[in-house]
N, CA, C and O atoms as a Tinker XYZ file with bonds, in Angstrom:
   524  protein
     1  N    121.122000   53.354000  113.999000    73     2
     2  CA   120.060000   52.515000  113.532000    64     1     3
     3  C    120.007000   51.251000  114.392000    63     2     4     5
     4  O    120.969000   50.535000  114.667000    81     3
     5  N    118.884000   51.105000  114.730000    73     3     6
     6  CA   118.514000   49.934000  115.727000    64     5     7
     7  C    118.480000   48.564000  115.447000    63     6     8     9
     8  O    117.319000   48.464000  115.052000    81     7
     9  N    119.085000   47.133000  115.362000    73     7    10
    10  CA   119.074000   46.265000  114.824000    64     9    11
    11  C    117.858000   45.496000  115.328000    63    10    12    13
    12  O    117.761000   45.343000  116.546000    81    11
    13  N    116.718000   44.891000  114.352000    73    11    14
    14  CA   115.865000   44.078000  114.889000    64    13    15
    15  C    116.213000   42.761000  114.498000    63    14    16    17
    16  O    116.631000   42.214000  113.477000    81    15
    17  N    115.771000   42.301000  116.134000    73    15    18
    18  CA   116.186000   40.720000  116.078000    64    17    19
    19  C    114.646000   40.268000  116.194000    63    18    20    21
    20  O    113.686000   41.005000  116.416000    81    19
    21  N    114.646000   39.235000  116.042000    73    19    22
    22  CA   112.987000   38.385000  115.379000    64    21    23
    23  C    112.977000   37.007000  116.136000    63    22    24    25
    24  O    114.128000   36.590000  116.265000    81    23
    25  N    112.134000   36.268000  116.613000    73    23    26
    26  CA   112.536000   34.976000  117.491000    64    25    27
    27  C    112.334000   33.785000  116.295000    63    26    28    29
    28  O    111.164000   33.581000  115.973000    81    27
    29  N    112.982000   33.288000  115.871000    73    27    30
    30  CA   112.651000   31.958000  115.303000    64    29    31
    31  C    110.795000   31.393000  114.898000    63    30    32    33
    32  O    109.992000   31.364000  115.831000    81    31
    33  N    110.500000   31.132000  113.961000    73    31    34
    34  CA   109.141000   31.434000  113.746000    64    33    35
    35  C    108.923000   29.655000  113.673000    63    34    36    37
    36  O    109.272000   29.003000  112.689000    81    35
    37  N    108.478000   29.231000  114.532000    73    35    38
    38  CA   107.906000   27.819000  114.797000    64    37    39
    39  C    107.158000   27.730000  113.718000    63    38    40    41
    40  O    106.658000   28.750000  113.243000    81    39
    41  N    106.902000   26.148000  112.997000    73    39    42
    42  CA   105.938000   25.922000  112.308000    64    41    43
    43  C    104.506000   25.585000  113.316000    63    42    44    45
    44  O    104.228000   25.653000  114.513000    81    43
    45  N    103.911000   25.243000  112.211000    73    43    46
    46  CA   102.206000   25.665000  112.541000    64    45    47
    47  C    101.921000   24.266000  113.850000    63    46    48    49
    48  O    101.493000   24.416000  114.995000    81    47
    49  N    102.312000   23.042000  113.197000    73    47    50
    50  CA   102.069000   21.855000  113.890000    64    49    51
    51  C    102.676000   21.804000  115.085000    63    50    52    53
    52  O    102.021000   21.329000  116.012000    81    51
    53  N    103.931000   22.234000  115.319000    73    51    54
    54  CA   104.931000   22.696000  116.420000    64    53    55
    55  C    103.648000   22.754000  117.447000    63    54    56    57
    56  O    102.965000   22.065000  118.204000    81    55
    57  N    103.873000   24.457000  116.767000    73    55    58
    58  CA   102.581000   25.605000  117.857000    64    57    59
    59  C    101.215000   24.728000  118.169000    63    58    60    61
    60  O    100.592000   24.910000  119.215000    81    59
    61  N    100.788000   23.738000  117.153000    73    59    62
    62  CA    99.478000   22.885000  117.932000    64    61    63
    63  C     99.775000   21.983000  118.670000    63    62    64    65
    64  O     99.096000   22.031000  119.696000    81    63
    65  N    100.503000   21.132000  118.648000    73    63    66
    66  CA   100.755000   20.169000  119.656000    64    65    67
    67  C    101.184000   21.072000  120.776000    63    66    68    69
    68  O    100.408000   20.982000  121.727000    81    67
    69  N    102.011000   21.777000  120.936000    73    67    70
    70  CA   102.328000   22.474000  122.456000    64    69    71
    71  C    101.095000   22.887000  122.712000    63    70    72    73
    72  O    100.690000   22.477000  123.800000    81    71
    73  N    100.322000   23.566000  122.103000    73    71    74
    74  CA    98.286000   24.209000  122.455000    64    73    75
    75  C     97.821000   22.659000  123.261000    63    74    76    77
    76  O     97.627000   22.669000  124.477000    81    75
    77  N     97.690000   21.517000  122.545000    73    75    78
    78  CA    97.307000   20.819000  122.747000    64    77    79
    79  C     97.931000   20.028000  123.924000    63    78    80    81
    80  O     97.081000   19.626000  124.718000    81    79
    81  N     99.245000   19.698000  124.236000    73    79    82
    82  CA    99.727000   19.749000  125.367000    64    81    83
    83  C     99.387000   20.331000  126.454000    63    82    84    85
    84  O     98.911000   19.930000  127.516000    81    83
    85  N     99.774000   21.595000  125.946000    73    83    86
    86  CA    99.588000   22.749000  127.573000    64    85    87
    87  C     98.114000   22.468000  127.985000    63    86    88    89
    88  O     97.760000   22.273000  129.148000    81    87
    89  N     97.187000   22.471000  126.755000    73    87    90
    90  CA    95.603000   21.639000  127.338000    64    89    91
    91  C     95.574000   20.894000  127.971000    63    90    92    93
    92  O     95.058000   21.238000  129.034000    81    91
    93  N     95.870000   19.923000  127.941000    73    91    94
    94  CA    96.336000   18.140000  128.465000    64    93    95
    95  C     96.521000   18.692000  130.165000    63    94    96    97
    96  O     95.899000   18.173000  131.092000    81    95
    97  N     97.297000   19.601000  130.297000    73    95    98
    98  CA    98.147000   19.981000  131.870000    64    97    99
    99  C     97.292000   20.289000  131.897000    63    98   100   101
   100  O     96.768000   19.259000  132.321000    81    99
   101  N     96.028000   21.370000  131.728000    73    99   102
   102  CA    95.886000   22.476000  132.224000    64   101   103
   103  C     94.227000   21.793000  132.380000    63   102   104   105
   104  O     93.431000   22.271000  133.188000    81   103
   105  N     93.939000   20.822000  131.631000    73   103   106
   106  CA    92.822000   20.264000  131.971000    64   105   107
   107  C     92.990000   19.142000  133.671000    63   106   108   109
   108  O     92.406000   19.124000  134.755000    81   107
   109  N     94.234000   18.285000  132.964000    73   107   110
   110  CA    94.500000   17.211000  134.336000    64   109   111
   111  C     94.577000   18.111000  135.581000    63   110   112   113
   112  O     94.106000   17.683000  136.635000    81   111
   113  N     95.215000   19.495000  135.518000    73   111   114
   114  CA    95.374000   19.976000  136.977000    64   113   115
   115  C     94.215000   21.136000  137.367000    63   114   116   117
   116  O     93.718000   21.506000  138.431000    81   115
   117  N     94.093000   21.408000  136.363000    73   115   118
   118  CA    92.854000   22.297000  136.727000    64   117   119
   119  C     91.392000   21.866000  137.218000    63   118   120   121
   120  O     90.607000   22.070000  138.144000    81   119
   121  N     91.501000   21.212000  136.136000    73   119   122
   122  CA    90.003000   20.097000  136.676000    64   121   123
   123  C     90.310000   19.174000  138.158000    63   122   124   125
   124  O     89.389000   18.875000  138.917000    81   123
   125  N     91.382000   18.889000  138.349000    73   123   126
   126  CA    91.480000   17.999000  139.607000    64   125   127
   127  C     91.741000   18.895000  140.530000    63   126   128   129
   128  O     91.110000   18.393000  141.461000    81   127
   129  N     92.175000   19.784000  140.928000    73   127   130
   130  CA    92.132000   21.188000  141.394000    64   129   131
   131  C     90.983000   21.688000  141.945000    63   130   132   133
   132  O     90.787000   21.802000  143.155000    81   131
   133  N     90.239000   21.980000  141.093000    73   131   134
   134  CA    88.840000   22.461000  141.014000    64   133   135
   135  C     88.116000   21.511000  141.897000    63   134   136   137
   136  O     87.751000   21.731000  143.052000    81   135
   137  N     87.952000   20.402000  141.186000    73   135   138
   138  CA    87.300000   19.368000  142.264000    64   137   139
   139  C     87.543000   19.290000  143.753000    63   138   140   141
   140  O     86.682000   19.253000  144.633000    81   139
   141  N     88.767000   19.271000  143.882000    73   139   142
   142  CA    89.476000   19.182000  144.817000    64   141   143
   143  C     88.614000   20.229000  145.883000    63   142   144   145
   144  O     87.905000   19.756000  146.771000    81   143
   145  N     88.756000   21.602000  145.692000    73   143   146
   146  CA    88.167000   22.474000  146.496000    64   145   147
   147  C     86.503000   22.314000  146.347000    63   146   148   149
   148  O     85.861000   22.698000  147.325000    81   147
   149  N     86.022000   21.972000  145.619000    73   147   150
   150  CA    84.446000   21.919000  145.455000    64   149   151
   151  C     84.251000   20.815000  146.380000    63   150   152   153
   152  O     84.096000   21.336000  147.484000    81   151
   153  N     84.166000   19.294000  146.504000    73   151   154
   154  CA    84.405000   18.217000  147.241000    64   153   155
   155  C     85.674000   17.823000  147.345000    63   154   156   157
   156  O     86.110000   17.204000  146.374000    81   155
   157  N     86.820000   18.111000  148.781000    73   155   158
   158  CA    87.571000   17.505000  148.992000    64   157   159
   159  C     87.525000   15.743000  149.744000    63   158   160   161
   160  O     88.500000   15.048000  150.032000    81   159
   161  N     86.576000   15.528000  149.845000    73   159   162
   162  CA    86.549000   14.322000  150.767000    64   161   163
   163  C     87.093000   13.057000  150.019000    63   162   164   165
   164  O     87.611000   12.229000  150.768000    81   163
   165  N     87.069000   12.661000  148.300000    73   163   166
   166  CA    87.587000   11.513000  147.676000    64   165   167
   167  C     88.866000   11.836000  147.611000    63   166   168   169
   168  O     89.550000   10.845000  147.355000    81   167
   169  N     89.696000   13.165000  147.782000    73   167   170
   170  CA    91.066000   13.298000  147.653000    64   169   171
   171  C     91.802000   13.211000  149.320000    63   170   172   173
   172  O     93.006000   13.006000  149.473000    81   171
   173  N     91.242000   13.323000  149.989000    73   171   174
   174  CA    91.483000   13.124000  152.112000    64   173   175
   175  C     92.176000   11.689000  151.712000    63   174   176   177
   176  O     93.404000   11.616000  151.670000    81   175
   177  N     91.391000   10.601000  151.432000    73   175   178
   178  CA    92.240000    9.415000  151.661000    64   177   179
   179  C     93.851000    9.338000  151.346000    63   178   180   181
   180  O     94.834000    8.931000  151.965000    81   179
   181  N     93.595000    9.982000  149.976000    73   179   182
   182  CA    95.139000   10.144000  148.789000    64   181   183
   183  C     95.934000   10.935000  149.319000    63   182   184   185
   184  O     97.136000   10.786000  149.102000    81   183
   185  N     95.428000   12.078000  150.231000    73   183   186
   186  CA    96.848000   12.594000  150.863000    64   185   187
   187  C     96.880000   12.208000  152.131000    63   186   188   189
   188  O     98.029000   12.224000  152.571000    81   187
   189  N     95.908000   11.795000  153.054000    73   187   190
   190  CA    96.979000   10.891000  154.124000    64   189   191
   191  C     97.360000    9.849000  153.874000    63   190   192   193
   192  O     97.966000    9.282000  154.783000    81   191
   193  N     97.190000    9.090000  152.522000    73   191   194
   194  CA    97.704000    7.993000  152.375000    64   193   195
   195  C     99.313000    8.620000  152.224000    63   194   196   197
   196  O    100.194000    7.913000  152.713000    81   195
   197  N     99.650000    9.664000  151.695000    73   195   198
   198  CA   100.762000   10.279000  151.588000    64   197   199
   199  C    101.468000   10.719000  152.599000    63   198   200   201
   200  O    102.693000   10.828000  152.648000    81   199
   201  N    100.820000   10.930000  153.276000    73   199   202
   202  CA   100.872000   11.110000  154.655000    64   201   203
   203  C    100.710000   12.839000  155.032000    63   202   204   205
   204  O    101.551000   13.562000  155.567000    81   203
   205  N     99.516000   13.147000  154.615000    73   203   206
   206  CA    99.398000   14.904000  154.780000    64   205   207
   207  C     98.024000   14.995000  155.900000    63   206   208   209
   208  O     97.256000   14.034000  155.850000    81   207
   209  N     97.821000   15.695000  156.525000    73   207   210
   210  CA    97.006000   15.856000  157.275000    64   209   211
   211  C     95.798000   16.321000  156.640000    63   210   212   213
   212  O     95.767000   17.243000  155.824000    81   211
   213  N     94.372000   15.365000  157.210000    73   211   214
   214  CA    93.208000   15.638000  155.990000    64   213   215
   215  C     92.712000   16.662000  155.994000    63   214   216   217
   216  O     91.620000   16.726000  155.428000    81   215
   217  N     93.242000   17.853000  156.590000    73   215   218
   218  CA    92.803000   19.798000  156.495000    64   217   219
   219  C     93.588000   20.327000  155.843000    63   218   220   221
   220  O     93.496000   21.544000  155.682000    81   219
   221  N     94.776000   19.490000  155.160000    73   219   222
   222  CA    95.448000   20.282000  153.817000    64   221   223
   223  C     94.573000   20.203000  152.394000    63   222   224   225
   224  O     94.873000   20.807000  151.365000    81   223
   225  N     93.736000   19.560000  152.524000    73   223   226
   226  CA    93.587000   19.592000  151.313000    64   225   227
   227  C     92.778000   20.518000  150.431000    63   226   228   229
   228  O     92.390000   19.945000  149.413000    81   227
   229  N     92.488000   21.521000  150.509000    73   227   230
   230  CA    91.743000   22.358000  150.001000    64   229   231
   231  C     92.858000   24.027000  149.976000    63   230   232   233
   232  O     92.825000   24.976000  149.193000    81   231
   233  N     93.575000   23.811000  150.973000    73   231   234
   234  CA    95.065000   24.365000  150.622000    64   233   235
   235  C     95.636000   23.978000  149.391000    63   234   236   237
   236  O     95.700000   24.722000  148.412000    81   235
   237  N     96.089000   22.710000  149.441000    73   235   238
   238  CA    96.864000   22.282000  148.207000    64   237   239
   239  C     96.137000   22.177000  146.800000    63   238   240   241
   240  O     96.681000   22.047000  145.704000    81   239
   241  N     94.931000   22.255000  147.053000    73   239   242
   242  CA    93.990000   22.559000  145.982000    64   241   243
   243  C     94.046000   23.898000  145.293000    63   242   244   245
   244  O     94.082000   24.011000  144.068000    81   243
   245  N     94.050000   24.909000  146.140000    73   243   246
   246  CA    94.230000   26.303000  146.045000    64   245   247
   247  C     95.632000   26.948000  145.313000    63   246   248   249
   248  O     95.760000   27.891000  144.532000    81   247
   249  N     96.676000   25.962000  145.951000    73   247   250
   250  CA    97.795000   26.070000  144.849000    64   249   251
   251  C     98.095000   25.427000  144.094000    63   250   252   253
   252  O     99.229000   25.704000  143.703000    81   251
   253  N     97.450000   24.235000  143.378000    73   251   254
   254  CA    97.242000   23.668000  142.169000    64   253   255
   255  C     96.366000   24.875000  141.392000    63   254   256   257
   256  O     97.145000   25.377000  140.581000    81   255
   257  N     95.379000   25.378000  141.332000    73   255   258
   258  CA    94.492000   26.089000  140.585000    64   257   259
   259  C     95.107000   27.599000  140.540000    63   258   260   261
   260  O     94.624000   28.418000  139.758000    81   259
   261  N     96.094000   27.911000  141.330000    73   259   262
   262  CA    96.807000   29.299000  141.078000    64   261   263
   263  C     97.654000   28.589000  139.813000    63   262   264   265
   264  O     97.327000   28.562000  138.626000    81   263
   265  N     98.540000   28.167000  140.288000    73   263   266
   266  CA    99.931000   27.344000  139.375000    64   265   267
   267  C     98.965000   27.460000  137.749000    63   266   268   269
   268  O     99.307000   28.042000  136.720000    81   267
   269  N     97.938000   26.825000  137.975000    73   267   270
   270  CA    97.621000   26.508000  136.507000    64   269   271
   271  C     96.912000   27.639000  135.672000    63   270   272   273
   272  O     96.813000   27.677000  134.446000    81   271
   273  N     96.357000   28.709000  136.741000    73   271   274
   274  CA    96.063000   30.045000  136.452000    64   273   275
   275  C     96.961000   31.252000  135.624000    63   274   276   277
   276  O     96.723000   32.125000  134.790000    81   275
   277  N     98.222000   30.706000  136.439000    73   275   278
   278  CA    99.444000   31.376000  136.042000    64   277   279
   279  C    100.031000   30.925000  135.035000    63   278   280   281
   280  O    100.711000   31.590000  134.253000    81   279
   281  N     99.736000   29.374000  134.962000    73   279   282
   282  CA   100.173000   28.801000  133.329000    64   281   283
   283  C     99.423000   29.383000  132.197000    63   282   284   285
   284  O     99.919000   29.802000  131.151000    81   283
   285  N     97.746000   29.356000  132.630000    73   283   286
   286  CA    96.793000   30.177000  131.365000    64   285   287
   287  C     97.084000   30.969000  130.291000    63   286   288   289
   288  O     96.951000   30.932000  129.068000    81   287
   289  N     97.679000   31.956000  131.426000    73   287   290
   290  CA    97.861000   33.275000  131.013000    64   289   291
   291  C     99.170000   33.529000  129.977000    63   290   292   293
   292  O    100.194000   33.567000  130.660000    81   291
   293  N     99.499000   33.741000  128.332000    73   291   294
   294  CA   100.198000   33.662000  127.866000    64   293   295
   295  C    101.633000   34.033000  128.802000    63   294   296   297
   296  O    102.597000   33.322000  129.087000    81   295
   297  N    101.277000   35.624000  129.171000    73   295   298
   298  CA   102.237000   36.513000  129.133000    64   297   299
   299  C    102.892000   36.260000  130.937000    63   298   300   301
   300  O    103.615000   37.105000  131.465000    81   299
   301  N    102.485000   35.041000  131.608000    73   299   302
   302  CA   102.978000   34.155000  132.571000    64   301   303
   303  C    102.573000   32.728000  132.490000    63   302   304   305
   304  O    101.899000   32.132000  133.330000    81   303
   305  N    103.105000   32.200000  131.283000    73   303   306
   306  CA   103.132000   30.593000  131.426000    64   305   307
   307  C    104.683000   30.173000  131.554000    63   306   308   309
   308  O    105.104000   29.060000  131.871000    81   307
   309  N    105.363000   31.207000  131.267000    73   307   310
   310  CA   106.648000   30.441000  131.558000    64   309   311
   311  C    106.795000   30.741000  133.562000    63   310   312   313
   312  O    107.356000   29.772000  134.075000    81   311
   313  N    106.514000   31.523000  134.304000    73   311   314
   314  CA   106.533000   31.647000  135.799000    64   313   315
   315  C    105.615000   30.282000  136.109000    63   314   316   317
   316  O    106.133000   29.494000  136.900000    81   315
   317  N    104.288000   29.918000  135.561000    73   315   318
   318  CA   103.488000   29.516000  135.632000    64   317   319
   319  C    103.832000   27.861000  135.642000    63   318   320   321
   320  O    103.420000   27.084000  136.503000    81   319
   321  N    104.781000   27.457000  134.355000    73   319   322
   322  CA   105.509000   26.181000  134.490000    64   321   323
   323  C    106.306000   26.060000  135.174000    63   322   324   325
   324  O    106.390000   24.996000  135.786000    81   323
   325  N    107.323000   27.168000  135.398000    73   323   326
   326  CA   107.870000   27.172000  137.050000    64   325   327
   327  C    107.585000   26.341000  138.438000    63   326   328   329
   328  O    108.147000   25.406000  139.008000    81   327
   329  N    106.184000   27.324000  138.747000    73   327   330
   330  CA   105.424000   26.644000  139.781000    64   329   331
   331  C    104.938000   25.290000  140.012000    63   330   332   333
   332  O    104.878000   24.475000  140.932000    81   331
   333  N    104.515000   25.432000  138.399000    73   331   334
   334  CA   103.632000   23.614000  138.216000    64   333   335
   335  C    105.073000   22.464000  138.291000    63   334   336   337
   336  O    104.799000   21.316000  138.641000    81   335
   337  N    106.241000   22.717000  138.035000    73   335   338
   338  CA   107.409000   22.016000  138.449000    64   337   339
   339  C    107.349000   22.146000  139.820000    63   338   340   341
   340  O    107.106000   21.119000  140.454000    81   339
   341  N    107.471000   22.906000  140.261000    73   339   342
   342  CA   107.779000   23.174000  141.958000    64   341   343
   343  C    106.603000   22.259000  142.924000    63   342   344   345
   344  O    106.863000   21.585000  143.921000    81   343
   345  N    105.488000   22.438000  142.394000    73   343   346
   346  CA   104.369000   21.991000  142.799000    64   345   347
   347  C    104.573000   20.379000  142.581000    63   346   348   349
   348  O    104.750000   19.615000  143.530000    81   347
   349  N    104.515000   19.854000  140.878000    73   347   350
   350  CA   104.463000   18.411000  140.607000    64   349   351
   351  C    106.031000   17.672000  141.449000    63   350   352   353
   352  O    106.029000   16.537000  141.926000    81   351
   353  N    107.158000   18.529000  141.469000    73   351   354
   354  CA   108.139000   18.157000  142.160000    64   353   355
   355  C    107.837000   17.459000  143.671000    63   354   356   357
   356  O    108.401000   16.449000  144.093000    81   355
   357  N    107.178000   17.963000  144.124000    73   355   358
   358  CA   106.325000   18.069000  145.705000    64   357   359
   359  C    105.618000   16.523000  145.675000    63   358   360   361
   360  O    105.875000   15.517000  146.335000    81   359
   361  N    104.519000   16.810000  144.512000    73   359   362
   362  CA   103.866000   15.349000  144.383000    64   361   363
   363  C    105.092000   14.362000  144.226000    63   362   364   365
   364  O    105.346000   13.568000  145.132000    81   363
   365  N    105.884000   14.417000  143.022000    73   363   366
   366  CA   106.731000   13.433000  142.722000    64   365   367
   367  C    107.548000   12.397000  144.450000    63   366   368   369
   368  O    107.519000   11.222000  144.815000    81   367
   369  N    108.104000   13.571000  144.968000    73   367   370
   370  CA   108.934000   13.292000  146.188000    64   369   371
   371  C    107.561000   12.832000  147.353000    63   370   372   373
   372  O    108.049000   12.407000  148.400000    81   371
   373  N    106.060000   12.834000  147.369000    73   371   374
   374  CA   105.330000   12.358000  148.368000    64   373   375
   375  C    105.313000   11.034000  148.094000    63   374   376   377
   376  O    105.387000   10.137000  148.934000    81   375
   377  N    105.186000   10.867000  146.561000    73   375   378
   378  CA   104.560000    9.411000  146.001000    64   377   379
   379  C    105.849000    8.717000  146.617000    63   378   380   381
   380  O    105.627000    7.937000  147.544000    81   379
   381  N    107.069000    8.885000  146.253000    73   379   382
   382  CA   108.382000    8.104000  146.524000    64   381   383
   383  C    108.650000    7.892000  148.197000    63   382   384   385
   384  O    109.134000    6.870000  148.684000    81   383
   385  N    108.242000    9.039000  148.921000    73   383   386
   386  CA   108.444000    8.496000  150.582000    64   385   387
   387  C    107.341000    7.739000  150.417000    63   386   388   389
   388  O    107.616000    6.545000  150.531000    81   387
   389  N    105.870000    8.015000  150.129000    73   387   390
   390  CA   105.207000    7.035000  150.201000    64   389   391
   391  C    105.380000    5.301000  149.822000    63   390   392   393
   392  O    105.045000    4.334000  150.508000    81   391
   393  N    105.903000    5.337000  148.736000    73   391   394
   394  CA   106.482000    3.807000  148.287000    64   393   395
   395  C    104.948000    4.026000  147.022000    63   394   396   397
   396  O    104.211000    3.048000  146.901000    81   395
   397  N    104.747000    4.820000  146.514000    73   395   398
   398  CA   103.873000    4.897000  145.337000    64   397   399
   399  C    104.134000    5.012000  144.154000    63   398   400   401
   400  O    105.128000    5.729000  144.034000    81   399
   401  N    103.668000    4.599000  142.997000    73   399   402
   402  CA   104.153000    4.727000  141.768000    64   401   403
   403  C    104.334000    6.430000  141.155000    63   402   404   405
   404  O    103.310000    7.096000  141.306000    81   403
   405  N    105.076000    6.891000  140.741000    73   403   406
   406  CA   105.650000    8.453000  141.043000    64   405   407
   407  C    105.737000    8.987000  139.357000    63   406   408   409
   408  O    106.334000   10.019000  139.052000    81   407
   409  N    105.086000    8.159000  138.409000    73   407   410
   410  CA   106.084000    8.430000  137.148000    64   409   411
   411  C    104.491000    9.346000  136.595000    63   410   412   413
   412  O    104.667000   10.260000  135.790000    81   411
   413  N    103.425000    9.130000  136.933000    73   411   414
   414  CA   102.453000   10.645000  136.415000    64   413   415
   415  C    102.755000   12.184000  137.093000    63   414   416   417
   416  O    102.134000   12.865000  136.277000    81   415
   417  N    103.111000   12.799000  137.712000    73   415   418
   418  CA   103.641000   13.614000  138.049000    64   417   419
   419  C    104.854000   14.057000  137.155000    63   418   420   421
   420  O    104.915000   15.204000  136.713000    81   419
   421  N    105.909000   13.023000  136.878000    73   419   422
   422  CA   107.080000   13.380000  135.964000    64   421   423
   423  C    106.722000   13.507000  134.619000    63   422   424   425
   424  O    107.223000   14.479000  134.055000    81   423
   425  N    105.757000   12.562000  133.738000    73   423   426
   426  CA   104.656000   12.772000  133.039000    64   425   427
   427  C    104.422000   14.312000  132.665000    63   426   428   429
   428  O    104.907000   14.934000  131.719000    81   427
   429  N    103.520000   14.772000  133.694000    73   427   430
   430  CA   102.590000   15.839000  133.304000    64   429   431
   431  C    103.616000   17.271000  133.380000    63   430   432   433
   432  O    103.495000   18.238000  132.628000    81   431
   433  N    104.637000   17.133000  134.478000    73   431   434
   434  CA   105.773000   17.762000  134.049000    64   433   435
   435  C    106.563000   18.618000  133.071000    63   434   436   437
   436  O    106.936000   19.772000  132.859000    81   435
   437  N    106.618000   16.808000  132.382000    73   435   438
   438  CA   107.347000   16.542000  130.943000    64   437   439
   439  C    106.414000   17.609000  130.106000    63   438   440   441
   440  O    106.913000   18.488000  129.404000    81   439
   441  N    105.161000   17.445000  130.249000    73   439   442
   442  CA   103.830000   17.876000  129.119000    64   441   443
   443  C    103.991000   19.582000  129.484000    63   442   444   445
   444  O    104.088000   20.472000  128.640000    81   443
   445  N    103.990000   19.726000  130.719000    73   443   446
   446  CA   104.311000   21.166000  131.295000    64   445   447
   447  C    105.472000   21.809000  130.426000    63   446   448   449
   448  O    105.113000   22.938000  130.091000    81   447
   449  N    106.535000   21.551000  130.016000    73   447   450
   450  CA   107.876000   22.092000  129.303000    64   449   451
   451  C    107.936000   22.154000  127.569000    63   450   452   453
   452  O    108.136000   23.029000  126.727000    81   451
   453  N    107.679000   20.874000  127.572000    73   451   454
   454  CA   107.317000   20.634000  126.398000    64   453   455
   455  C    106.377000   21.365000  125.398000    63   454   456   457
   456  O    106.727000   21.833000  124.315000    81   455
   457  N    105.464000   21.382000  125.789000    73   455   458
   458  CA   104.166000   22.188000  125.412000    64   457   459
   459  C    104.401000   23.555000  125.340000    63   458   460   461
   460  O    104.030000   24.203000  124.361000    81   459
   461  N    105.200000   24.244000  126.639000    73   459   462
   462  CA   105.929000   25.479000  126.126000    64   461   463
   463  C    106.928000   25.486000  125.092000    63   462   464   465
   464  O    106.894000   26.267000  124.141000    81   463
   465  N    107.745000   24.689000  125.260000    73   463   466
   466  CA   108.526000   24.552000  124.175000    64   465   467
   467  C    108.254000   24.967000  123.141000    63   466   468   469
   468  O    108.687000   26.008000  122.648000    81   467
   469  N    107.467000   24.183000  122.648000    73   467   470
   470  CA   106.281000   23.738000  120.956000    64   469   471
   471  C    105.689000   25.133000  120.922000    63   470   472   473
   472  O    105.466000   25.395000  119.740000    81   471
   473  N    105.353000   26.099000  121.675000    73   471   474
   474  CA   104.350000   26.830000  121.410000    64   473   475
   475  C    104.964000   28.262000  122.111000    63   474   476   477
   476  O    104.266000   29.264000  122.267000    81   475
   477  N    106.139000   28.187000  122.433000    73   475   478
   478  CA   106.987000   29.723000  122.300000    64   477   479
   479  C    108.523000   29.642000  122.173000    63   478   480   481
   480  O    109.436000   29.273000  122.912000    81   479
   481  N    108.396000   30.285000  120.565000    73   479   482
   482  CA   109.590000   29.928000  119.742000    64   481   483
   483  C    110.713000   30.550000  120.523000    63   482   484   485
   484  O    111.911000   30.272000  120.460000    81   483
   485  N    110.177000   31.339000  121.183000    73   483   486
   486  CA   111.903000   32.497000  122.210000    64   485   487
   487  C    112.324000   31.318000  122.835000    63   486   488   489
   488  O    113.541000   31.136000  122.801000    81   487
   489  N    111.199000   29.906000  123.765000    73   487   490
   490  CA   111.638000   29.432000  124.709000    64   489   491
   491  C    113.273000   28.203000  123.626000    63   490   492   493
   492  O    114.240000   27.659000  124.161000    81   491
   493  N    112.978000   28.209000  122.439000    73   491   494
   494  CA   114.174000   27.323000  121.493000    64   493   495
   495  C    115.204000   27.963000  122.000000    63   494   496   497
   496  O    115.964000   27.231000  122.633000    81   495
   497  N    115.602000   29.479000  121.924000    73   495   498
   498  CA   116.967000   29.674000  122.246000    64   497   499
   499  C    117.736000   29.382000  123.337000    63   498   500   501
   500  O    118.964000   29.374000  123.424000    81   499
   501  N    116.731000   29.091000  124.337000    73   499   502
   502  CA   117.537000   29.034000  125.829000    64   501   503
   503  C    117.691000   27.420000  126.163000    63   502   504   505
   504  O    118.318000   26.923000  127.098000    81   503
   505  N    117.049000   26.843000  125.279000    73   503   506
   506  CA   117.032000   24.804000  125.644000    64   505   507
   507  C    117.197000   24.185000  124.073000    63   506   508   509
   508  O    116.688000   23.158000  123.622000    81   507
   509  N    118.188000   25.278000  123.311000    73   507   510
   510  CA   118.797000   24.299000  122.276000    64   509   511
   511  C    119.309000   22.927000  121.671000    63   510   512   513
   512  O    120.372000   22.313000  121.757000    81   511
   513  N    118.100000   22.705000  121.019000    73   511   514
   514  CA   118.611000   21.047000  120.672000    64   513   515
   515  C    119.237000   20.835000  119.095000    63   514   516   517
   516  O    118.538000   20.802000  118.083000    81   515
   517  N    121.061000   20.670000  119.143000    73   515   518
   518  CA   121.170000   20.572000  118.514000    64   517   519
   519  C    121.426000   19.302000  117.513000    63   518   520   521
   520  O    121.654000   18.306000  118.199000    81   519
   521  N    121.453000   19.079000  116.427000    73   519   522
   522  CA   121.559000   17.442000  115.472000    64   521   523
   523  C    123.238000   17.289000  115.180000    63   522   524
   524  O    123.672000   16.314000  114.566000    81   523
């Protein structure tokens, strides 16, 4: 006989604030993303101010809007927050060689984990917080 195990059943408010979170990301990067490739020319200044060459940018646009594609999707938002770490990591470390204020990136991050957190009860067992 097969033992069923069951994941911890989050309450309701939990599961909305992480909805509402993962929104929050998925609007800030998607929408700036999006833009990004539709008119890149107001974002050219912001990354050579970073110091990126102004023909990346519709590249780095392209993998902002995958990352957050891959967050969408239930059954890859945890690969998906992966990336958007890997990605916001990237921003974080430009702003700091730059000498720029670096703490929205760690921010939206934060909202990136969190928000999974809140809104997939399997992700409690592996980042246990105990009292």
């Amino acid at each position: 006989m097969e033992k069923q195990t069951t994941a911890p059943m989050g309450s309701s408010a939990a599961l909305w604030i992480g909805r509402v979170m993962s929104l929050i990301v998925i609007a800030i990067m998607g929408l700036g993303g999006v833009a990004m490739l539709i008119d890149p020319q107001p974002m050219v200044k912001m990354l050579t101010d970073l110091g990126y060459q102004a023909g990346m940018a519709r590249g780095i646009a392209a993998v902002e809007v995958v990352c957050v594609l891959i967050y969408c999707y239930p059954r890859t938002a945890v690969l998906g927050a992966i990336l958007l770490t890997g990605y916001l990591g990237g921003a974080t470390a430009s702003h700091v060689r730059a000498g720029q204020p670096f703490w929205l990136p760690l921010i939206v991050g934060l909202f990136v984990w969190l928000g999974l957190y809140l809104r997939i009860p399997e992700l409690r067992r592996f980042v246990p917080f105990r009292r």
